[in-house]
C-alpha positions as CSV (number, residue, x, y, z in Angstrom):
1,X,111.4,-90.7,59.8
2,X,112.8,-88.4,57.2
3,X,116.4,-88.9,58.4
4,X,119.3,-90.6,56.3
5,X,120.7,-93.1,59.4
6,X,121.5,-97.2,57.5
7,X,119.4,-98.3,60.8
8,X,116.1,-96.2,59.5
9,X,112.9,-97.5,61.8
10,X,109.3,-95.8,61.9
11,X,110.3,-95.4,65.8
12,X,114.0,-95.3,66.4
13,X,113.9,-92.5,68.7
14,X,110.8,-90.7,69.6
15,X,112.1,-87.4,67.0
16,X,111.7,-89.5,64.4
17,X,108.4,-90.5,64.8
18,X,106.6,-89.5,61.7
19,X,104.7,-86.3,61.9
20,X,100.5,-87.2,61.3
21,X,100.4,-85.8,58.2
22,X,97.5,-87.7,57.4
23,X,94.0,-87.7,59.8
24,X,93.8,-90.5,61.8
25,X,91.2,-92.8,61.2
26,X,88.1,-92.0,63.8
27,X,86.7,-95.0,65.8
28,X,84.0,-95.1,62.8
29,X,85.7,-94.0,58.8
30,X,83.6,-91.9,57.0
31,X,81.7,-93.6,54.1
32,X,84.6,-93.0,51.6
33,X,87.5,-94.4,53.3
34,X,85.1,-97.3,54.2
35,X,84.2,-97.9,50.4
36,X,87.7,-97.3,48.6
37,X,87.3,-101.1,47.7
38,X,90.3,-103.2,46.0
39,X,90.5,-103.6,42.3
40,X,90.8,-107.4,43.3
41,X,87.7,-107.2,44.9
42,X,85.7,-109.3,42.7
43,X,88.2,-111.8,41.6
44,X,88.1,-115.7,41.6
45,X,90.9,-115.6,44.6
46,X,88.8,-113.3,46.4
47,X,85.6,-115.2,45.7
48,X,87.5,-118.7,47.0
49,X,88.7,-117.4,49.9
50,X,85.0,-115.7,50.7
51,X,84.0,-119.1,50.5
52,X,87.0,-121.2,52.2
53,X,84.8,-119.1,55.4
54,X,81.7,-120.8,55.0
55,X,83.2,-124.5,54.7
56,X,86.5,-124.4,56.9
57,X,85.5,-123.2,60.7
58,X,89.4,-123.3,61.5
59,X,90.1,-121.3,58.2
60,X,87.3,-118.5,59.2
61,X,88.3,-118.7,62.7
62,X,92.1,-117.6,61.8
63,X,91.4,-114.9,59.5
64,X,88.8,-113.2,62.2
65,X,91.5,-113.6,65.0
66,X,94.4,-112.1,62.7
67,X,92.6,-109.2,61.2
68,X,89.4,-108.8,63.8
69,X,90.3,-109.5,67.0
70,X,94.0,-108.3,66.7
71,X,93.3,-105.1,65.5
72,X,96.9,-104.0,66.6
73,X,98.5,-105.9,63.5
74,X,98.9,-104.2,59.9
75,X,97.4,-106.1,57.1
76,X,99.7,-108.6,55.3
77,X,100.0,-107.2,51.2
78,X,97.0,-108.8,49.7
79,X,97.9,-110.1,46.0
80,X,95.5,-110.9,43.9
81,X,93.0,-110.4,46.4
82,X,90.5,-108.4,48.8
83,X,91.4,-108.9,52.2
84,X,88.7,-107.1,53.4
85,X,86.2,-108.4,51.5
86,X,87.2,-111.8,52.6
87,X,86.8,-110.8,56.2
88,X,83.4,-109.4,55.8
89,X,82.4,-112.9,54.9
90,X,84.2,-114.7,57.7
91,X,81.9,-112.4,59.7
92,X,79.0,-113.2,58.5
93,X,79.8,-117.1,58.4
94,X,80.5,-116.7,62.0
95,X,76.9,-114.9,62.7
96,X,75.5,-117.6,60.5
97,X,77.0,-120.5,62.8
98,X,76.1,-118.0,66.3
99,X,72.5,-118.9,65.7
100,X,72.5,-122.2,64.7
101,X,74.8,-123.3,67.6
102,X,72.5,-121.7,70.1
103,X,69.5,-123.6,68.3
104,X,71.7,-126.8,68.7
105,X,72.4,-125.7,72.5
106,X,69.2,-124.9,73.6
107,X,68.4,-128.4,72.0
108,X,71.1,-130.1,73.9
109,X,69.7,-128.1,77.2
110,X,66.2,-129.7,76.8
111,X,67.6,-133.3,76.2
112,X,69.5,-132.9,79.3
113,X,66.0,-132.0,81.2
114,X,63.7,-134.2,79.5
115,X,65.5,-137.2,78.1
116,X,67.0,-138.6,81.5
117,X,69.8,-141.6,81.3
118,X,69.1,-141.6,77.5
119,X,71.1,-137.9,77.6
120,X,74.3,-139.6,78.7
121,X,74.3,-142.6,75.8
122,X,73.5,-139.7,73.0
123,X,76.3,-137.3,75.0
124,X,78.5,-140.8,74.8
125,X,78.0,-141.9,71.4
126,X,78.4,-137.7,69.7
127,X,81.7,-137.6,71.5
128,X,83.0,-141.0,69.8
129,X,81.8,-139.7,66.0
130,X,83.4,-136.2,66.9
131,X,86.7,-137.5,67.7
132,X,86.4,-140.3,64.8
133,X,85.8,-137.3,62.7
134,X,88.5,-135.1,64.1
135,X,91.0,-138.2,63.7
136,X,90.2,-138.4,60.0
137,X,91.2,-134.6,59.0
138,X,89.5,-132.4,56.9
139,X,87.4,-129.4,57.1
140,X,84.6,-129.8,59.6
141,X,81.8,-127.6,58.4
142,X,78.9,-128.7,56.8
143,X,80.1,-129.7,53.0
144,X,83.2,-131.8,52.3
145,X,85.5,-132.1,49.3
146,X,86.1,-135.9,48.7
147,X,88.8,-135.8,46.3
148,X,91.7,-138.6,47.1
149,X,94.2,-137.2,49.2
150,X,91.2,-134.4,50.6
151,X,91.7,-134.7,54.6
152,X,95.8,-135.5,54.1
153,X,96.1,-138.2,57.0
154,X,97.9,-140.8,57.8
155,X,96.7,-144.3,57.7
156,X,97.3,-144.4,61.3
157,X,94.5,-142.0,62.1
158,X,92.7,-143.0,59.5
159,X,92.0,-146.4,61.1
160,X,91.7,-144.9,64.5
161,X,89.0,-142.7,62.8
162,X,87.4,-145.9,61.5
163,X,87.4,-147.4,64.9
164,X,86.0,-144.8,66.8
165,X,82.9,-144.5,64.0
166,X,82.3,-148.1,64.5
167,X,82.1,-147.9,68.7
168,X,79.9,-144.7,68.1
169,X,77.7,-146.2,65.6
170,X,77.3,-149.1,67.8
171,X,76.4,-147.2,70.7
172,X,74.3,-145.1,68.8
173,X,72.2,-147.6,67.7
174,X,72.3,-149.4,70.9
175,X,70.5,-145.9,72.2
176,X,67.9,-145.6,69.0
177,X,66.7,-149.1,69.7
178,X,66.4,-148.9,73.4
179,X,64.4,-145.6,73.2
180,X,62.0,-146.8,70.2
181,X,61.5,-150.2,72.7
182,X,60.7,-148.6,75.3
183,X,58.8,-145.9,73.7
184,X,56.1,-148.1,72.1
185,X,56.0,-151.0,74.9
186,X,56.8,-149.6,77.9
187,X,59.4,-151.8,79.1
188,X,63.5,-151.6,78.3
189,X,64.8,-153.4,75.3
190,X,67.2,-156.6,77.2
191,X,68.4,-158.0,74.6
192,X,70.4,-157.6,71.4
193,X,71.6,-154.3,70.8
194,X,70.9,-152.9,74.8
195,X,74.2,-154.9,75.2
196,X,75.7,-152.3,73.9
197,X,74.7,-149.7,76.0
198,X,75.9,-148.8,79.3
199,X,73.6,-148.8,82.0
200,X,72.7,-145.2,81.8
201,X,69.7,-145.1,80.4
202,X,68.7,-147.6,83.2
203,X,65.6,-146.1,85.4
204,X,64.3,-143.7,82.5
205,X,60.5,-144.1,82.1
206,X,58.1,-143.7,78.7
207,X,58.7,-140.1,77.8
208,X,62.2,-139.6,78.5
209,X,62.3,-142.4,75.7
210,X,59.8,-140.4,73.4
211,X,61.9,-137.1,74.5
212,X,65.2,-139.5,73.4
213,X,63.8,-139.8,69.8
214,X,62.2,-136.1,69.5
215,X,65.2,-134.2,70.5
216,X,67.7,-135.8,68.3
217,X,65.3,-136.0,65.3
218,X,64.7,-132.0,65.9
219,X,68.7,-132.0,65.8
220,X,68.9,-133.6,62.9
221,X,66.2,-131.1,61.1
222,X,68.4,-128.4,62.5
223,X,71.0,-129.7,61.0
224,X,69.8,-130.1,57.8
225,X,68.3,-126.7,57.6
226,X,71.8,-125.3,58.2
227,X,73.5,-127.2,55.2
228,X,70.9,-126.0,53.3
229,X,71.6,-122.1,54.2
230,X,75.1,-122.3,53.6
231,X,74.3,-123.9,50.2
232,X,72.2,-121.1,49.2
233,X,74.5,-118.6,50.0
234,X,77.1,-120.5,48.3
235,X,75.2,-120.9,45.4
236,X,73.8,-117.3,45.4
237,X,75.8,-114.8,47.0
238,X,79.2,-116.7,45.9
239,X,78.3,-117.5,42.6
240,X,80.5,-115.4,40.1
241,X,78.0,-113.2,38.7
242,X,76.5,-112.3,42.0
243,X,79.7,-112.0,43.7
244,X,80.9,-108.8,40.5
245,X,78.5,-107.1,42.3
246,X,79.9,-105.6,45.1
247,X,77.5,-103.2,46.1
248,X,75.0,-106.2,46.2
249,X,77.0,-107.9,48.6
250,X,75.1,-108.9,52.2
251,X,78.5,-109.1,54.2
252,X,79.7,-105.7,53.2
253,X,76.6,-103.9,54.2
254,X,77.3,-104.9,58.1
255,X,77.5,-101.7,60.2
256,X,79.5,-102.5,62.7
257,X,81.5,-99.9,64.1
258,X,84.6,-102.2,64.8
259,X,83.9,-103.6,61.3
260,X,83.7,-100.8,59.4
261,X,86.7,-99.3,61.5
262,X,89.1,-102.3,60.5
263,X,87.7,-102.5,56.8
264,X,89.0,-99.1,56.2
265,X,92.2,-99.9,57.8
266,X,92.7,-102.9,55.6
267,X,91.7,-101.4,52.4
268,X,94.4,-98.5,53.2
269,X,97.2,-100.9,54.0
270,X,97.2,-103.7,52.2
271,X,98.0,-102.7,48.2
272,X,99.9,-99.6,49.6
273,X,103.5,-99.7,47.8
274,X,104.6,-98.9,52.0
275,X,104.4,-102.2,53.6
276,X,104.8,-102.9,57.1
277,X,106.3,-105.9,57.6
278,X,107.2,-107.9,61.1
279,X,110.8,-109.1,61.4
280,X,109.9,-113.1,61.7
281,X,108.4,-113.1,57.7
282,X,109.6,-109.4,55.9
283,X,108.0,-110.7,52.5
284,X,104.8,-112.5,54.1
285,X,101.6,-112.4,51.7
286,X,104.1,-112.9,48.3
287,X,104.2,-116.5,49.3
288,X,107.1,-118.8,49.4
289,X,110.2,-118.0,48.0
290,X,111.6,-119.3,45.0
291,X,115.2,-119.2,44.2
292,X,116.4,-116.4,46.0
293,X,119.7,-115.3,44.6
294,X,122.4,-112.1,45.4
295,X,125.4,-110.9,43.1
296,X,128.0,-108.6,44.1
297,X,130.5,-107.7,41.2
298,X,133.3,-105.0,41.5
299,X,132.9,-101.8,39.7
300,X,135.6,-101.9,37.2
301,X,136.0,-98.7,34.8
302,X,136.3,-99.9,30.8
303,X,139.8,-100.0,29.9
304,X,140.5,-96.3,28.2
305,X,137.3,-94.7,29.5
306,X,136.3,-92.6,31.9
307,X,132.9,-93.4,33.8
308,X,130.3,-91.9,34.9
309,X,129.2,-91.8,38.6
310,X,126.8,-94.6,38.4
311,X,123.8,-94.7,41.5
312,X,121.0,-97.0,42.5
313,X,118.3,-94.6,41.3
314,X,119.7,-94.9,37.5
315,X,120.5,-98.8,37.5
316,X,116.6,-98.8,38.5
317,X,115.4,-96.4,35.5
318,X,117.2,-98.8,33.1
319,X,115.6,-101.6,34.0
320,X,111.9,-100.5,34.7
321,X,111.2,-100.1,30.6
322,X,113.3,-103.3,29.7
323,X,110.1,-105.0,32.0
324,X,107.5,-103.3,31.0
325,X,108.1,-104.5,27.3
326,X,106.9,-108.0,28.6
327,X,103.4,-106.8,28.1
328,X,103.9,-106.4,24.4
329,X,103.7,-109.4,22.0
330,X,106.7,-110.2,20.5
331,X,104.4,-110.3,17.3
332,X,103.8,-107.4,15.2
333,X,101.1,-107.0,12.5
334,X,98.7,-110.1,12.5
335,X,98.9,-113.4,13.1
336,X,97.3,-116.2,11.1
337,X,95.1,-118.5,13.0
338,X,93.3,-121.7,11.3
339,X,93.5,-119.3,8.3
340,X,91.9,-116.0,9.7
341,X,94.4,-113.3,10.2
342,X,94.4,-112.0,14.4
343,X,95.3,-109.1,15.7
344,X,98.5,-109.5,17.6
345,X,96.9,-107.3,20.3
346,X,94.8,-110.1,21.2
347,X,97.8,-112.2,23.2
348,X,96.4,-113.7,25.9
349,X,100.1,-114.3,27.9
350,X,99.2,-113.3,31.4
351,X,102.7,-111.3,30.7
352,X,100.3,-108.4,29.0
353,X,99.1,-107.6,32.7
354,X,102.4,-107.2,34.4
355,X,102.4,-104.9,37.4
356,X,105.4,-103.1,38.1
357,X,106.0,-100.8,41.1
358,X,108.5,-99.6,43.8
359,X,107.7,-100.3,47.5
360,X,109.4,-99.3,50.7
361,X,109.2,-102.2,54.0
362,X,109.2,-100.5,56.7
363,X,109.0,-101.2,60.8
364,X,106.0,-100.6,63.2
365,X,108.3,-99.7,65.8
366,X,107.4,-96.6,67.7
367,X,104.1,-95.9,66.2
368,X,101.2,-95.4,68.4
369,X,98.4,-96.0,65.7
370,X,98.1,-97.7,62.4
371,X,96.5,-94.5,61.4
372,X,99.6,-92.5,61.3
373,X,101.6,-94.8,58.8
374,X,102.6,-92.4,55.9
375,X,100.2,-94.0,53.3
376,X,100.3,-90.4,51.6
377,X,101.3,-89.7,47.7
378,X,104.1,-87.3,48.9
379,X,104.7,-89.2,52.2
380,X,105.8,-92.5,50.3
381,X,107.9,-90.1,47.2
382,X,109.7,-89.0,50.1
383,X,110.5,-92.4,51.5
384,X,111.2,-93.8,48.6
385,X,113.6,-91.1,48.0
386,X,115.2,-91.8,50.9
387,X,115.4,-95.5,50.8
388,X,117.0,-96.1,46.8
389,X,120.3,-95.0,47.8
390,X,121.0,-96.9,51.5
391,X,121.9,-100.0,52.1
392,X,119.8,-99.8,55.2
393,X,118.9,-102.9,57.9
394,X,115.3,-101.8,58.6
395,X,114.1,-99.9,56.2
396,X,114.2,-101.6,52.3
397,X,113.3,-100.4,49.0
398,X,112.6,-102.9,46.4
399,X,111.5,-102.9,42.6
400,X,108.2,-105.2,42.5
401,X,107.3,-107.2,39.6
402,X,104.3,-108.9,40.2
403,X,102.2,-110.9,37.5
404,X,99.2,-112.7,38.5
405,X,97.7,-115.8,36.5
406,X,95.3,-118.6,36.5
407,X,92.5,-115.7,37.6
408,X,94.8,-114.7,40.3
409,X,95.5,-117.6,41.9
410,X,99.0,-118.5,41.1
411,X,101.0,-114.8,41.6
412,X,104.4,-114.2,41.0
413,X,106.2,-111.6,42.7
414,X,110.0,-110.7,41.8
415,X,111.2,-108.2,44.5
416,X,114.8,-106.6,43.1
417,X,117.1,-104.7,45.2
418,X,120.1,-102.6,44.1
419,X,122.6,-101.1,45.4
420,X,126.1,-100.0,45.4
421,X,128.6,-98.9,47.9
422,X,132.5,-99.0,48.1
423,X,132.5,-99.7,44.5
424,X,130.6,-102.3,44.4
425,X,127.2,-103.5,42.9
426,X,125.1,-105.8,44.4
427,X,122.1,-107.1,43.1
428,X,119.2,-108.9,45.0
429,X,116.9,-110.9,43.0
430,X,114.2,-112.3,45.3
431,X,111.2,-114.5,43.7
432,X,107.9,-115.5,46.1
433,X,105.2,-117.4,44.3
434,X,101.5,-117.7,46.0
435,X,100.3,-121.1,44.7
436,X,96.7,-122.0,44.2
437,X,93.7,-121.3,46.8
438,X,93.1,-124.7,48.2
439,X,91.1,-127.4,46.5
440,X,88.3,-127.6,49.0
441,X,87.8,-123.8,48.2
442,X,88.3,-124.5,44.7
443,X,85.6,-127.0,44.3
444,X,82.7,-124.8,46.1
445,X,80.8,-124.2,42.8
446,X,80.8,-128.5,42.3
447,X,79.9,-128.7,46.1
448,X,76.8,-126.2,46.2
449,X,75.5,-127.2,42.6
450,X,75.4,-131.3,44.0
451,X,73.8,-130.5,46.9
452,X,71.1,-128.4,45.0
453,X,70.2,-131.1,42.8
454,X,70.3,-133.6,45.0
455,X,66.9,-135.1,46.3
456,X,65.2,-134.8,49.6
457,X,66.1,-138.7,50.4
458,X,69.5,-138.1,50.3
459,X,69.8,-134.9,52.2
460,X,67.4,-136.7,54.8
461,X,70.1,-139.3,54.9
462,X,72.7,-137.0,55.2
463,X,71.0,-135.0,58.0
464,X,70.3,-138.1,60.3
465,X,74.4,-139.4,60.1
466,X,75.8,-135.9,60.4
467,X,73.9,-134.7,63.6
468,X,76.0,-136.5,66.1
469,X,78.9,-135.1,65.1
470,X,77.3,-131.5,64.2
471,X,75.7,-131.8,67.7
472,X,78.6,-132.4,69.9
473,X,80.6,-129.6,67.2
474,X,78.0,-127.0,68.5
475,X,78.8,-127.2,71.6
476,X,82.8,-126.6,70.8
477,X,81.7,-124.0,68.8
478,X,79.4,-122.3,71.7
479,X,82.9,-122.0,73.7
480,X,85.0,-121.0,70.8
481,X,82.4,-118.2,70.1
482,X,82.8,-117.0,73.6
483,X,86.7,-117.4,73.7
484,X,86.5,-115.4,70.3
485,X,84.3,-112.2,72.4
486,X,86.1,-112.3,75.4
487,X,89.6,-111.9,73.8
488,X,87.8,-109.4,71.5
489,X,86.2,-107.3,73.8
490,X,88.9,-108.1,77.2
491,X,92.0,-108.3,75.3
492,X,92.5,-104.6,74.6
493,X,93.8,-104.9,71.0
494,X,92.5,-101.9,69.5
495,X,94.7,-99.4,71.9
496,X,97.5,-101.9,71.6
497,X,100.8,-100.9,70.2
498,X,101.1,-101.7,66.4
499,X,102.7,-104.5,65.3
500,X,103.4,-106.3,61.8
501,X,101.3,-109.1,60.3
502,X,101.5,-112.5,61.3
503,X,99.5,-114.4,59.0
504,X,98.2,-113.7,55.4
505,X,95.0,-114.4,54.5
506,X,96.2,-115.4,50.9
507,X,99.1,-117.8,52.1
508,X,96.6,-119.0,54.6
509,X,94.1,-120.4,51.8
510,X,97.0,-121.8,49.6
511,X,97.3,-125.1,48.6
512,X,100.8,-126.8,49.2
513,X,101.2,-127.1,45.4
514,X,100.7,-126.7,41.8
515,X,99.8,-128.7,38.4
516,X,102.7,-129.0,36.1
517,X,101.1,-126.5,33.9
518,X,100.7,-123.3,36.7
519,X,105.0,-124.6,37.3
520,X,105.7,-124.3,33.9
521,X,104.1,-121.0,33.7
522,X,105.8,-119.6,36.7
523,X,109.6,-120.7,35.7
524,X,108.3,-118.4,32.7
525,X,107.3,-115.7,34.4
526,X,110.7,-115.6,36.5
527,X,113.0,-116.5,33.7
528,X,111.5,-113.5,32.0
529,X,111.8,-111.2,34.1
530,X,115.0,-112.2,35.6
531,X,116.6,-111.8,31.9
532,X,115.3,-108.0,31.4
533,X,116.7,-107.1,35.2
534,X,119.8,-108.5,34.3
535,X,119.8,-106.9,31.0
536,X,118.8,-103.3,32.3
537,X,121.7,-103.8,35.0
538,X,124.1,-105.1,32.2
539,X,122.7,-101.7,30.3
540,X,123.3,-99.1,32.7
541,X,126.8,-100.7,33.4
542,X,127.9,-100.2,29.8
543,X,126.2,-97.2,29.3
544,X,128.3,-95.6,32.4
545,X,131.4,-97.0,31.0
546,X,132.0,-99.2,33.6
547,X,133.2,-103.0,32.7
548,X,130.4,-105.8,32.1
549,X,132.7,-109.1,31.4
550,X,132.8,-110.2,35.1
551,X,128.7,-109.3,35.5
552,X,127.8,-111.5,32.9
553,X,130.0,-114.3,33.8
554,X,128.4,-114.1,37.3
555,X,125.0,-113.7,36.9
556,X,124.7,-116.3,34.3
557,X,126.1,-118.6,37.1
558,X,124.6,-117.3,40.2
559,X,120.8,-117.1,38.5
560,X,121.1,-120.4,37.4
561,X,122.2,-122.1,40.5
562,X,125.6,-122.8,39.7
563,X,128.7,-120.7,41.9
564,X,131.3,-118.7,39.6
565,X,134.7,-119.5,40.3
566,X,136.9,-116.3,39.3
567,X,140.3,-118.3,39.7
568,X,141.0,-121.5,39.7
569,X,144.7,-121.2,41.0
570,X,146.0,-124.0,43.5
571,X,142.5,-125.2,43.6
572,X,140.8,-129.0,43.5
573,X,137.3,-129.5,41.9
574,X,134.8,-132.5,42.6
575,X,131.5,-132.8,40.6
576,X,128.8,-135.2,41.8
577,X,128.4,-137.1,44.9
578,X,130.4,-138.4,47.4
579,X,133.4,-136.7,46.8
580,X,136.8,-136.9,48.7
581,X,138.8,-133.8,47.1
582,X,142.7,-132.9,48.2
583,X,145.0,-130.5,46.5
584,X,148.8,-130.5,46.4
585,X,151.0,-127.6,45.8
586,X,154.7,-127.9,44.1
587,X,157.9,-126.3,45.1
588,X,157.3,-124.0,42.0
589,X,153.7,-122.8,43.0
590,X,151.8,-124.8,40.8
591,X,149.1,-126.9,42.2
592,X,147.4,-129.7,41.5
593,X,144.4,-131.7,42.9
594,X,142.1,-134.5,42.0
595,X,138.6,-135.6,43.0
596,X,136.9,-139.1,43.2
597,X,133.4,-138.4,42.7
């Protein structure tokens, strides 16, 4: 670990594996490793996600397989956020949904005894409304966001949906008519809607009819009763002043061993400046990139001087307190506001809370526990050391700039890389933006508060045309929740050889895009910053006595898109579309070329 090879890996060889400086983490973390929460623990990101588990079963259901179940993996780097918080409430939206599914079951269990040929039209009819509401899209739990655009379908489905609900509703009140006729005569209903119906319920006396009509109706209370626990923990445990409290917090105080065991692994891994990464996505939890660029420029000595050795470590220094002046206003004194002078302190820029920080990726390759990464203060000094001057395949230092805005939920996170060798300088400049937590998360406070004011009519309402689906969803979710224990408990993970993340919780609860406004704000952000790199770089150049012309030239170009063209000798140019470009050289060497553009 401590050697100096360009091909550095936590597990090369087995003498480099890194000595265990630090104590591996027993099967159960004492109480303080367990608590060390994230200073992101209580923000709005955090809080979204917390609830994105309660009202997206798929959502939940990834986050507990990526960070429960596959206890092997290392923790994406959570910005903004509380990974662990995050999947203390997946587990308890999980136990939450454990016993009202076996309610629902059991349910299902006694219709099948009691209700005879009426259990087959009910079984019919839930399995049309399920896939009708499958085929429409969306989250499937038990509150909806209906903004346009919510379940992002096509029409197709969304017609198939519609035709599905219609055979299901049809059915369904083909069954609810047969049992009420003959539950209060005696006799089966032969005519109207009993055509309908298949013959199934055909040969079912009285009380299967009466069982028919008291099952479903206890589904439906069931049903209802579970919305309305969900919206009280939405609306109490989830609602912002509640959720500051972290100590208060329900989910946190579960003692499971495995729990507790992976909480503290999390809360060790995930804001540490080491990051183990996974070779498909290096820079996974920083989003998607944005305008990734690299310069290389020749080190050229200033005519007449003689320059200094110039190395990685020093280009860094330079730029480090060129970036940390973005937290300062550029106003000094007051400033005059509808007449009242302001302090100039009081800037509100989201630039004032730039984080900046050095970070070393590194490989789980060769490791035979997440314990033993070198989280340690002198541990990561060392690599870091270590990683500034090489140019290295595996192992990477970077500069991180990170700034996070809109209460965490749009971060921007410029990773800057630089290095030279064989007298040359290259710079890496590589920008990820995390764009906002999905609207469905977003618009749980809107949810929970309609559903609390709304009266006992409409939830009734509500109740009776959501059980179908609800009660043929249980049953999914009875062998989901037994695929989820048996990989847990069969699969082996937690002696497992380490590997990197795979999916981040953050990225996971993003939406696809952004307002105008949060875009604006992030082309700030990066022009920003990507003016104060280049300017330290520029800096230390000049400083050194080495030449700056061609550096400027290039990254003025390169940053903005464009490509620098350092001759233009015996070359043709074409601008615009649909070019056809030759070039012609004379008997004397000049050349000449046109384009049709």
């Amino acid at each position: 670990m401590a050697n100096t090879r360009d091909d550095h890996s936590l597990g090369d060889h087995s003498s480099h594996l890194p000595q265990p400086r630090p104590e591996p983490l027993p099967g159960v973390p004492p109480s303080r490793a367990a608590d060390d929460a994230s200073p992101y623990a209580t923000s709005e990101a955090t809080r979204l996600l917390c609830a994105g588990a309660y009202l997206d079963d798929d959502f939940r259901d990834t986050v507990l397989d990526e960070l429960y179940v596959h206890e092997e993996r290392a923790v994406a780097p959570s910005l903004g956020i509380d990974a662990a918080r995050v999947l203390a409430h997946a587990l308890r939206a999980r136990r939450l949904e454990a016993c009202w599914t076996a309610l629902l079951v059991s349910l299902w269990v006694l219709d099948f005894l009691l209700a005879q040929g009426f259990f087959y039209l009910f079984l019919l009819s839930c399995a049309l409304l399920l896939l009708a509401a499958w085929a429409r899209g969306g989250a499937m739990g038990p509150f909806r966001a209906d903004y346009p655009g919510a379940d992002g379908v096509t029409v197709t489905r969304r017609r198939a949906a519609a035709v599905l609900r219609v055979l299901g509703c049809l059915i369904l009140l083909s069954y609810a008519v047969s049992a009420l006729t003959q539950a209060f005569t005696g006799e089966p209903a032969t005519s109207g809607l009993q055509s309908f119906a298949p013959a199934l319920a055909t040969g079912s006396d009285t009380s299967a009819a009466w069982f028919a009509l008291v099952v479903p109706a206890m589904m439906a209370t069931a049903v209802a009763l579970h919305r309305e626990h969900v919206a009280r923990v939405l609306a109490t445990d989830l609602e912002p002043e509640t959720f500051a409290d972290l100590a208060g917090d329900p989910a946190e105080r579960f003692e499971g061993g495995r729990f507790r065991r992976v909480r503290a692994l999390i809360r060790r891994e995930q804001h540490s400046p080491v990051i183990l990464y996974h070779d498909r996505h290096p820079f996974l939890g920083a989003g998607a990139a944005h305008d990734t660029w690299t310069l290389a420029v020749e080190l050229r000595p200033r005519e007449g001087g003689d320059p200094a050795p110039l190395d990685n470590r020093v280009i860094l220094e330079r730029i480090r307190p060129l970036v940390e002046k973005l937290r300062t206003s550029s106003t000094q004194g007051t400033a005059s506001v509808q007449g009242a002078a302001r302090p100039s302190a009081a800037s509100r820029d989201r630039l004032r809370g730039l984080e900046l920080d050095e970070c070393v990726f590194l490989k789980v390759t060769g490791l035979r526990s997440r314990s033993f990464v070198p989280y340690g203060e002198a541990d990561f000094a060392r690599e870091r050391a270590e990683a500034v001057e090489e140019g290295g395949e595996v192992r990477r230092h970077f500069l991180r700039i990170r700034v996070g805005a809109w209460r965490e939920e749009v971060v921007t996170t410029v990773f800057v890389r630089v290095h030279t060798q064989g007298g040359m300088l290259m710079l890496e400049f590589a920008p990820h933006v995390l764009r906002p937590i999905r609207p469905d998360f977003r618009a749980v406070d809107r949810l929970s508060d309609s559903h609390r004011r709304g009266g006992l009519p409409g939830k009734a309402v509500w109740a009776l045309g959501r059980t179908p689906t609800a009660a043929g969803q249980a049953v999914i979710h009875a062998f989901r929740s037994a695929a989820f224990v048996w990989r847990m408990y069969a699969g082996g993970y937690e002696a497992a050889i380490p590997d990197g993340p795979w999916i981040s919780v953050r990225e996971l609860g993003s939406d696809a895009g952004a307002s105008l406004f949060q875009e604006m704000d992030v082309s700030r952000y990066l022009k920003s910053v990507e003016d104060r790199v280049a300017n330290g770089v520029r800096r230390a150049l000049d400083e050194a006595g080495w030449e700056t012309g061609e550096f400027e030239q290039k990254v003025i170009n390169v940053s903005g898109g464009g490509v620098f063209i350092e001759s233009a000798a015996n070359s043709a140019f074409g601008f615009g579309d649909h070019n056809t470009i030759s070039n012609t050289t004379g008997t004397n060497g000049a050349g000449g070329g046109h384009g049709d553009g």
